[in-house]
C-alpha positions as protocol buffer text, in pm:
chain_id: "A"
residue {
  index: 1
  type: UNK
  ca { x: -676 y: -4513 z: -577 }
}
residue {
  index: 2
  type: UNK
  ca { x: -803 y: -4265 z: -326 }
}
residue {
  index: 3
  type: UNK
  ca { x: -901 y: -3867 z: -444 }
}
residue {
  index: 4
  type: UNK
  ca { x: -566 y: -3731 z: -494 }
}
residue {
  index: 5
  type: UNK
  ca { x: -272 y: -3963 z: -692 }
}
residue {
  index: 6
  type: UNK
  ca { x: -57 y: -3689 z: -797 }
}
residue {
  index: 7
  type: UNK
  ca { x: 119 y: -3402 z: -562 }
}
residue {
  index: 8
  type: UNK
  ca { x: -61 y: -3525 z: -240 }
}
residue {
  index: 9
  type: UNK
  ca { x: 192 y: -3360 z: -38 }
}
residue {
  index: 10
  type: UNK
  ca { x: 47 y: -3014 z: -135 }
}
residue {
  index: 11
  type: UNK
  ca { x: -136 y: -2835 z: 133 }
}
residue {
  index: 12
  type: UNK
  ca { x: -408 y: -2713 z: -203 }
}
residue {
  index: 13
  type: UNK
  ca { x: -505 y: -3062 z: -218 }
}
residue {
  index: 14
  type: UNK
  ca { x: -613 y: -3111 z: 99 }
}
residue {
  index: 15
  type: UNK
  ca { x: -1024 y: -3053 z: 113 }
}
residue {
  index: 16
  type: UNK
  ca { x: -1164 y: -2973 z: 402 }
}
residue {
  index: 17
  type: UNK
  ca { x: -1341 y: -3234 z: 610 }
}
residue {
  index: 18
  type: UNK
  ca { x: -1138 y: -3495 z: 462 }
}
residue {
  index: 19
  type: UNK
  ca { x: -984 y: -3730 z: 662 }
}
residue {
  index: 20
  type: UNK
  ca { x: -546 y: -3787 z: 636 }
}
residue {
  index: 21
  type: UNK
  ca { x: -448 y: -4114 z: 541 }
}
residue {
  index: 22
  type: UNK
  ca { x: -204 y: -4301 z: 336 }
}
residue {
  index: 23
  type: UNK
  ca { x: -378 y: -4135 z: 9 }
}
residue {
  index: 24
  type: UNK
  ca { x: -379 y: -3783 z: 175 }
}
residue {
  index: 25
  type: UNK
  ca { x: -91 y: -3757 z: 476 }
}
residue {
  index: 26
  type: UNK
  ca { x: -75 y: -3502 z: 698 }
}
residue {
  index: 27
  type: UNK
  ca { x: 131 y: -3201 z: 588 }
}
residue {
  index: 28
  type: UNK
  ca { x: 488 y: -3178 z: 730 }
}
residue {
  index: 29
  type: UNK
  ca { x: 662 y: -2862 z: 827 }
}
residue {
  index: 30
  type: UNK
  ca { x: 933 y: -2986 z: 587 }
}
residue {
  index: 31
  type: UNK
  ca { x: 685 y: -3007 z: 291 }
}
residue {
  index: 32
  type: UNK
  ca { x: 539 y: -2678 z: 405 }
}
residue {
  index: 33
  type: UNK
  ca { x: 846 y: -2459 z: 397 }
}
residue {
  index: 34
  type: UNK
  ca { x: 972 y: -2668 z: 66 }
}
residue {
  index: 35
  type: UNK
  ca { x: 620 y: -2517 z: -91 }
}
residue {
  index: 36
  type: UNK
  ca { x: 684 y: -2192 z: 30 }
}
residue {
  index: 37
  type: UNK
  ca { x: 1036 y: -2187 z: -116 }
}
residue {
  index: 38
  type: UNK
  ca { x: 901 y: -2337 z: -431 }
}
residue {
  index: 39
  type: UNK
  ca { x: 665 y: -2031 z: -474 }
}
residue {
  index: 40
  type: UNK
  ca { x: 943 y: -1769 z: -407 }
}
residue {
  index: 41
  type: UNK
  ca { x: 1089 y: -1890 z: -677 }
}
residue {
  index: 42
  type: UNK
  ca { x: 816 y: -1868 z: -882 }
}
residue {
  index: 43
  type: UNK
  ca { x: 716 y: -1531 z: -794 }
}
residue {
  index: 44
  type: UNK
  ca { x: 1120 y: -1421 z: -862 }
}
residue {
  index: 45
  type: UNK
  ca { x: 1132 y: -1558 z: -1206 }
}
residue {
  index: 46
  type: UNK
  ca { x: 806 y: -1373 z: -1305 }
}
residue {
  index: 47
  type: UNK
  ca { x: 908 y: -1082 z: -1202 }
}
residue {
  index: 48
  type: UNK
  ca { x: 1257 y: -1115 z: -1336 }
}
residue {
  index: 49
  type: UNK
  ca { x: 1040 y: -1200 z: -1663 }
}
residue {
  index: 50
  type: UNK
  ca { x: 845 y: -901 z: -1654 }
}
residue {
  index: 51
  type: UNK
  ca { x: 1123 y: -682 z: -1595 }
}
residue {
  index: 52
  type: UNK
  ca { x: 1283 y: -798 z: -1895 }
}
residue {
  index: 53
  type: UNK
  ca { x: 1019 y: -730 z: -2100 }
}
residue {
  index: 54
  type: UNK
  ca { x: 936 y: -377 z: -1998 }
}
residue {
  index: 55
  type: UNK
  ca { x: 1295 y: -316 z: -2032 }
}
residue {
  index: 56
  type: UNK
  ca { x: 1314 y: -465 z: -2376 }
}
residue {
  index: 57
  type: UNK
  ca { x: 1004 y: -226 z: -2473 }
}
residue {
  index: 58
  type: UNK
  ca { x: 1136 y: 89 z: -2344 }
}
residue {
  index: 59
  type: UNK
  ca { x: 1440 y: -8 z: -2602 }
}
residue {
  index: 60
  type: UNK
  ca { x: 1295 y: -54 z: -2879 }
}
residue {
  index: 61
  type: UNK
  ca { x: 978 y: 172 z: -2801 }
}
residue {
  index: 62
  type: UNK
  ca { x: 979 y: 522 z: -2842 }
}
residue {
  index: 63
  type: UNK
  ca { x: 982 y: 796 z: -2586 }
}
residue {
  index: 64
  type: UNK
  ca { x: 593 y: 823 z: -2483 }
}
residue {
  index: 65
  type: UNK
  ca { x: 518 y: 1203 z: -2389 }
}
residue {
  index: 66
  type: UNK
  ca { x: 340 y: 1299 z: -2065 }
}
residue {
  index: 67
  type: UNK
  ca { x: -8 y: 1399 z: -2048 }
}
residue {
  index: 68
  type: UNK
  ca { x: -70 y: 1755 z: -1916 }
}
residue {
  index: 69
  type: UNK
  ca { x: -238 y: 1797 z: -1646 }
}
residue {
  index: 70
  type: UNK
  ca { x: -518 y: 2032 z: -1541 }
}
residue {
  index: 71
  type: UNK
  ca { x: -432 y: 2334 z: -1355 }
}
residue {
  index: 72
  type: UNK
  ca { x: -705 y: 2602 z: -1293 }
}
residue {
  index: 73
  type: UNK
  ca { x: -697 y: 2917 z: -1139 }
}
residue {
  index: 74
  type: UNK
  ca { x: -537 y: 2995 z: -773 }
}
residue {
  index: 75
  type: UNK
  ca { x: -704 y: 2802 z: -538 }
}
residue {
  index: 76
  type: UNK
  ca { x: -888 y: 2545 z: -707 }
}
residue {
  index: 77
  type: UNK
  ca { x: -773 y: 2176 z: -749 }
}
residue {
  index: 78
  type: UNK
  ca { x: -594 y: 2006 z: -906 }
}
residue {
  index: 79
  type: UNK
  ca { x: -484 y: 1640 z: -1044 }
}
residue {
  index: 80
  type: UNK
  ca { x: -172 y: 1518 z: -972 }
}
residue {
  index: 81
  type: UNK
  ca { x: 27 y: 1172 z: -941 }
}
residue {
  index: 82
  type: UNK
  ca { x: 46 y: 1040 z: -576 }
}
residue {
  index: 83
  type: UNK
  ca { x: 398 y: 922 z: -552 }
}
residue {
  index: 84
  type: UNK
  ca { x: 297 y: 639 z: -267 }
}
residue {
  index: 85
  type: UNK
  ca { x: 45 y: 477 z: -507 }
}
residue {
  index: 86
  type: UNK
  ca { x: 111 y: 586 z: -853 }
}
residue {
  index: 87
  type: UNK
  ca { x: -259 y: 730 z: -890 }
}
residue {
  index: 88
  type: UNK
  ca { x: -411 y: 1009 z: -1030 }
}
residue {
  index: 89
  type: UNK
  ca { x: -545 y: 1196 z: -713 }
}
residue {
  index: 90
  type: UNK
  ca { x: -689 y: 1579 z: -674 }
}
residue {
  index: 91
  type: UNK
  ca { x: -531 y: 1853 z: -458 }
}
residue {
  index: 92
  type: UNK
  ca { x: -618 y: 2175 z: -387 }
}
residue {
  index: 93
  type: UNK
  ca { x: -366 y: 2427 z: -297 }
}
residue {
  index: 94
  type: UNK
  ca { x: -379 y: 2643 z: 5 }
}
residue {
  index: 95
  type: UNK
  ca { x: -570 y: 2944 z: 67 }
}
residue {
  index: 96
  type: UNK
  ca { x: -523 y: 3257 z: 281 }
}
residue {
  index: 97
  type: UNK
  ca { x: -800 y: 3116 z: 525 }
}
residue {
  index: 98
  type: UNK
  ca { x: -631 y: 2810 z: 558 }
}
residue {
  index: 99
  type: UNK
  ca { x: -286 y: 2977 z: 632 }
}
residue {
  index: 100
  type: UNK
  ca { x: -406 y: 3176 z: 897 }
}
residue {
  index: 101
  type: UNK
  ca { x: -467 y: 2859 z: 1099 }
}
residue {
  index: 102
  type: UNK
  ca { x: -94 y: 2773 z: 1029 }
}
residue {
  index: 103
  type: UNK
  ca { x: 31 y: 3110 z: 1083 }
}
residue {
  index: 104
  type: UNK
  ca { x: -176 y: 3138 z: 1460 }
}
residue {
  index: 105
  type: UNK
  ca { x: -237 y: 2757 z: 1600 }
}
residue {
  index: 106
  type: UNK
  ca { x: -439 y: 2697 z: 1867 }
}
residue {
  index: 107
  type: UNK
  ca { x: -370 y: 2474 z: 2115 }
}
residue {
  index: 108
  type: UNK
  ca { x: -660 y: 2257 z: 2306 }
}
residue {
  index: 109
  type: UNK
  ca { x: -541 y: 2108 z: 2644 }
}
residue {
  index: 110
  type: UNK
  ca { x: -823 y: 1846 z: 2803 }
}
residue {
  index: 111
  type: UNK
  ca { x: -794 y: 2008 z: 3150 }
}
residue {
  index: 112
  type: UNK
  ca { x: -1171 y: 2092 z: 3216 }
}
residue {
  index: 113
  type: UNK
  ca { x: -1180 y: 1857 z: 3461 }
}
residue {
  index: 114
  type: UNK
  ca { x: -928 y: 2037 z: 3639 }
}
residue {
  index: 115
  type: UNK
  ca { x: -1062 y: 2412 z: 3664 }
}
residue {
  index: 116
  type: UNK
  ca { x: -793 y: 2496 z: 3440 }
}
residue {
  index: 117
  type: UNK
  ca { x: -851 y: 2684 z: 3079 }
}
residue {
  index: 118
  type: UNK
  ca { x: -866 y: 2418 z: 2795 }
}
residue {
  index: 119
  type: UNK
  ca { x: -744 y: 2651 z: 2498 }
}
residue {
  index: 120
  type: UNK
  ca { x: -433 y: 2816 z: 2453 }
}
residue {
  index: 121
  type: UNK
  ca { x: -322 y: 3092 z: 2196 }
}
residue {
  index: 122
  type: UNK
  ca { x: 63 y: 2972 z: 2085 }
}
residue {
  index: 123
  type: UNK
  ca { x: 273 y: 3286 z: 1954 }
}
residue {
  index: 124
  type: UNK
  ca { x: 611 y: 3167 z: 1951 }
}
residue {
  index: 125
  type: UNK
  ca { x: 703 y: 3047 z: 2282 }
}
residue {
  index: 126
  type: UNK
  ca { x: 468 y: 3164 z: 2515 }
}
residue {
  index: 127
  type: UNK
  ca { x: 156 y: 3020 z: 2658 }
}
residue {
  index: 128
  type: UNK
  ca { x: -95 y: 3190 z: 2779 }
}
């Protein structure tokens, strides 16, 4: 019998530089999307499995307190939970340099090629 005598229709058993023939036949579309379908389903049911057994430890378990976190003085950093990844990241709050930045933007228009000024002070509406 050739390399492969069991699940030869599976695109993992296929080595490269191997040549297709009646031991190893060239994938089909079909087979392809029948593989993919197969691992959904797979992936589904573990995840349906883990699921259930978080859920069934947060039953029985008891309620685990939070840690506290770190918060020094006014304008220092800080750690916090980033709610996009779930990880522990540091922040540092805002100071009154940085707010004066906010408070009076500046706005920078590429028109030096023009003869024109290239910054503008914004205060409210009006350019200048």
């Amino acid at each position: 019998m050739g390399p492969h005598t069991s699940g030869v229709d599976s695109p993992k058993n296929h080595r490269v530089g191997e040549h297709y023939g009646t031991h190893n036949p060239v994938p089909t579309i079909q087979k392809f999307l029948e593989h993919l379908e197969k691992d959904k389903q797979d992936r589904k049911a573990h995840e349906e499995a883990v699921t259930a057994r978080e859920k069934e430890e947060d039953a029985r378990g008891e309620a685990k307190p939070h840690k506290p976190r770190k918060r020094p003085g006014k304008g220092k950093t800080r750690m916090v939970t980033d709610p996009t990844t779930g990880r522990e990241i540091e922040v540092e709050d805002q100071d009154a340099d940085s707010m004066e930045v906010v408070k009076n933007p500046k706005l920078v228009v590429p028109n030096a090629n023009l003869g024109k000024p290239t910054v503008s002070i914004q205060h409210g509406l009006t350019l200048s």
